[in-house]
C-alpha positions as a printed NumPy array, in Angstrom:
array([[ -3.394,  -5.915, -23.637],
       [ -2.4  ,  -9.446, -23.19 ],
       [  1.22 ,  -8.494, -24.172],
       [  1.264,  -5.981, -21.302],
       [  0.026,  -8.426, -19.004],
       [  2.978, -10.578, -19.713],
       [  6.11 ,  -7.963, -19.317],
       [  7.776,  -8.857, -16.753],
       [  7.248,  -5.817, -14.875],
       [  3.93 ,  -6.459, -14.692],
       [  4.3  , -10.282, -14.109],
       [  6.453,  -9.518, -10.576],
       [  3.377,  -7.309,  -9.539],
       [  1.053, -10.41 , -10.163],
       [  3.512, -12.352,  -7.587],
       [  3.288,  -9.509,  -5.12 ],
       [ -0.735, -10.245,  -5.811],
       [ -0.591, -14.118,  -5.562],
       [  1.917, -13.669,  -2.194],
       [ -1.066, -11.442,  -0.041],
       [ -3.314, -15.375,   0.409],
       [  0.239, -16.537,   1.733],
       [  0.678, -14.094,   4.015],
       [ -2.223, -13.938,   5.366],
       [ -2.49 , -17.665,   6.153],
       [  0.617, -17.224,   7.894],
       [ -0.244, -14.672,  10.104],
       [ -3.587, -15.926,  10.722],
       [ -1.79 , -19.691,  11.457],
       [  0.952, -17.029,  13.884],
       [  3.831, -18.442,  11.429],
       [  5.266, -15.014,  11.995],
       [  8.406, -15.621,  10.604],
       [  7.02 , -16.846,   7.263],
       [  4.575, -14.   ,   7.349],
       [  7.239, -11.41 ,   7.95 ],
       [  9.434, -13.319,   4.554],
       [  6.828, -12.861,   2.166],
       [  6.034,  -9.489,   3.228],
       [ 10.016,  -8.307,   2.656],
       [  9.436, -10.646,  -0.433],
       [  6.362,  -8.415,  -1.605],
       [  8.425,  -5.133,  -0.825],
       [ 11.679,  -6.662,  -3.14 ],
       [  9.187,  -7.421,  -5.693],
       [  7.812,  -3.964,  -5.524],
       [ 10.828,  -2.452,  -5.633],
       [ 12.004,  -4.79 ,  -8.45 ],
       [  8.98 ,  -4.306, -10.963],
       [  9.63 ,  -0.793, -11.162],
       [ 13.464,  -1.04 , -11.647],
       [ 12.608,  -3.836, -14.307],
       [  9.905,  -1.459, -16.053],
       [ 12.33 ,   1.003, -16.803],
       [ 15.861,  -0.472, -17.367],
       [ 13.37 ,  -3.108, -20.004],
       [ 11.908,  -0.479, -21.252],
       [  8.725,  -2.104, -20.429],
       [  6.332,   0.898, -18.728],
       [  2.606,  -0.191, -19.447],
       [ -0.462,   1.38 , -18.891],
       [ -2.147,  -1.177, -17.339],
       [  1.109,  -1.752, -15.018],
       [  0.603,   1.586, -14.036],
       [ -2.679,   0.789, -12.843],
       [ -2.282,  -2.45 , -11.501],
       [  0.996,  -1.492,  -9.207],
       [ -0.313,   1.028,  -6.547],
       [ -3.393,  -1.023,  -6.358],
       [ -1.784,  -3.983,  -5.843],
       [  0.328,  -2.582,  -3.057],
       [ -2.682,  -0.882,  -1.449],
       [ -4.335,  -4.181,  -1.42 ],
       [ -1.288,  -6.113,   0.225],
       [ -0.858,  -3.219,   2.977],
       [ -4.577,  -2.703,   4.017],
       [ -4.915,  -6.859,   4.031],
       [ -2.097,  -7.121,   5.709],
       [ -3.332,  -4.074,   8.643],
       [ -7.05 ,  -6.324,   8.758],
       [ -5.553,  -9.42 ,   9.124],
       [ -2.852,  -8.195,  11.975],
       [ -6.072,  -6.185,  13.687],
       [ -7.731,  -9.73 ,  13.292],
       [ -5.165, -11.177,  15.623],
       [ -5.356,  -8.183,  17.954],
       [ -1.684,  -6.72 ,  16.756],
       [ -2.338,  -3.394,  15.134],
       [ -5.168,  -1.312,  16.716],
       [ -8.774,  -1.335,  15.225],
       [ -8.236,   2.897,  14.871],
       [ -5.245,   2.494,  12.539],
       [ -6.315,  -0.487,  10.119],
       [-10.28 ,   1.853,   9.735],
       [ -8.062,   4.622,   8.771],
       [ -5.427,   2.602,   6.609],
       [ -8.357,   1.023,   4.854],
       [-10.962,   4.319,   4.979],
       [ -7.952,   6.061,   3.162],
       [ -7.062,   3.191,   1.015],
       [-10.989,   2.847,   0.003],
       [-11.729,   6.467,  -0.738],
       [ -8.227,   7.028,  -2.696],
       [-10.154,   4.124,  -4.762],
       [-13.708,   5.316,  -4.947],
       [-12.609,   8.719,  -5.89 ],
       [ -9.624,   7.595,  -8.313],
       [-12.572,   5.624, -10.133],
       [-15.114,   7.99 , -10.298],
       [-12.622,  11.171, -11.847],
       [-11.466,   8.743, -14.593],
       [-15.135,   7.687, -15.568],
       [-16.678,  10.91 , -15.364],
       [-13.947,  13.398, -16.152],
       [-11.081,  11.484, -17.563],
       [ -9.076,  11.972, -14.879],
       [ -6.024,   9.471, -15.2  ],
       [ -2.945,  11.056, -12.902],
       [ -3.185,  10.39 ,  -9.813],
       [  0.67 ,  10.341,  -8.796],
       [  0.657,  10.153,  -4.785],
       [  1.477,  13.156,  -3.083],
       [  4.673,  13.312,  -0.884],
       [  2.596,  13.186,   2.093],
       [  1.012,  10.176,   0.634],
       [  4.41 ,   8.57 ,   0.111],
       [  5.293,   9.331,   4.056],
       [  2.231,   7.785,   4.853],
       [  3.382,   4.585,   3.172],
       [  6.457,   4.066,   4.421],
       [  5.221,   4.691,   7.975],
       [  2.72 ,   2.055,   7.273],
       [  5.322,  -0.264,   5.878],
       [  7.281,   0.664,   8.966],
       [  4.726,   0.037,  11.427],
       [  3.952,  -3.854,   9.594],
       [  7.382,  -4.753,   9.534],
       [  7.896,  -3.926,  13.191],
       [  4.739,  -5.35 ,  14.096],
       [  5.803,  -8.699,  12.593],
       [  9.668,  -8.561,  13.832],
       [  7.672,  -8.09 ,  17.905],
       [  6.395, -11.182,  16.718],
       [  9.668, -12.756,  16.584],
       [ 11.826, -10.831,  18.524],
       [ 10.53 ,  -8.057,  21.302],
       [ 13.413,  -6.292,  22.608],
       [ 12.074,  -2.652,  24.325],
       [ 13.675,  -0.525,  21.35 ],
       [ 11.793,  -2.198,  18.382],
       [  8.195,  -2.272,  20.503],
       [  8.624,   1.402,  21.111],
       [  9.617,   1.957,  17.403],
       [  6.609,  -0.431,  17.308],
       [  4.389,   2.074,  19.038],
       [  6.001,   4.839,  17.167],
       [  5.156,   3.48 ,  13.926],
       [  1.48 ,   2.772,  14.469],
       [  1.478,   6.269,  15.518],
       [  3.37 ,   8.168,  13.049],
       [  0.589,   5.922,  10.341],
       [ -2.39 ,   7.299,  11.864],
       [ -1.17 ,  10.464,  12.159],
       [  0.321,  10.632,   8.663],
       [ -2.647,   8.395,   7.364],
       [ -4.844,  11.291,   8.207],
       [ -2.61 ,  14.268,   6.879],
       [ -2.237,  12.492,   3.938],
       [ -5.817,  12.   ,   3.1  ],
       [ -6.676,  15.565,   3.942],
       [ -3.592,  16.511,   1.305],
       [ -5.492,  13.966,  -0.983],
       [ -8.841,  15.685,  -0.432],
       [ -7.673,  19.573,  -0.777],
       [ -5.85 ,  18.543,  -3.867],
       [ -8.747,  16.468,  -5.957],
       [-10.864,  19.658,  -4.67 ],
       [ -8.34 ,  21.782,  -6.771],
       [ -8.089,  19.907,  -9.594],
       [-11.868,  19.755,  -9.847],
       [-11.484,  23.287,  -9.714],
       [ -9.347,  23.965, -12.27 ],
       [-11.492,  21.286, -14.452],
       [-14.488,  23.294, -14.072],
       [-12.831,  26.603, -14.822],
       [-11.628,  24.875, -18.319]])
């Protein structure tokens, strides 16, 4: 275990984790600019780890794990904290986080009562992150810089997450409901 927790792989997620106090000291202190570094930072480093993983050789269980929690932990931070400071609305961080939560609650509960250990996101899932990436990023760049086209992709973005935020989770729902299914039938 403690060899896992030193591949590097696994070591650029822990930065990604050790960057989220950063960033949200930043944003709460409006260093917007600093805020909006670390967060492209965090999203390298994401990016990176899995690269690393594979071209190393270095895919671990507990990486596995710890990446898409880690990132779901940065992103629905990062959505409280901006709501916080009154620049994402209080509808899209409760259903970031709502989704976020219950992915978790439910993700836990399958693996200790059935076993349950895939839980590979869905493509709607995947939409619904990249909107939500889409929708911090612009959020922090308004910040910065507000020219009319980036706070109406702004606008777009926080609208294209709640909406995809939603669809997701009912994908997310209709699918454990399935697999429970086809559990019980075995």
């Amino acid at each position: 275990m403690l060899k896992e927790l030193r591949a590097a792989p696994n070591l650029l997620t822990f930065l990604r984790l050790c960057l989220i106090p950063f960033l949200v000291i930043a944003v709460l202190e409006s260093h917007y600019r600093t805020a909006l570094s670390l967060f492209v930072i965090a999203g390298l480093s994401d990016g990176l780890d899995g690269l690393v993983a594979r071209v190393l050789k270095q895919q671990t269980q507990i990486g596995q794990y710890l990446d898409p929690v880690t990132d779901k932990l940065l992103l629905s931070t990062l959505f409280l904290v901006l709501m916080h400071q009154g620049l994402v609305p209080r509808r899209v961080t409760v259903l970031v986080f709502s989704r976020y939560l219950g992915i978790l609650i439910v993700a836990a509960l399958l693996y200790i009562s059935l076993g349950m250990r895939d839980f590979r996101p869905s493509i709607y899932g995947k939409t619904s992150t990249c909107a939500q990436i889409l929708a911090l990023l612009t959020v922090l760049l308004c910040q910065i810089y507000s020219p009319m086209p980036l706070v109406m992709l702004r606008t777009l973005a926080l609208y294209a997450t709640a909406l995809l935020t939603i669809v997701s989770a009912l994908h997310y729902a209709w699918r454990t409901a399935r697999r429970l299914a086809v559990a019980e039938a075995h």
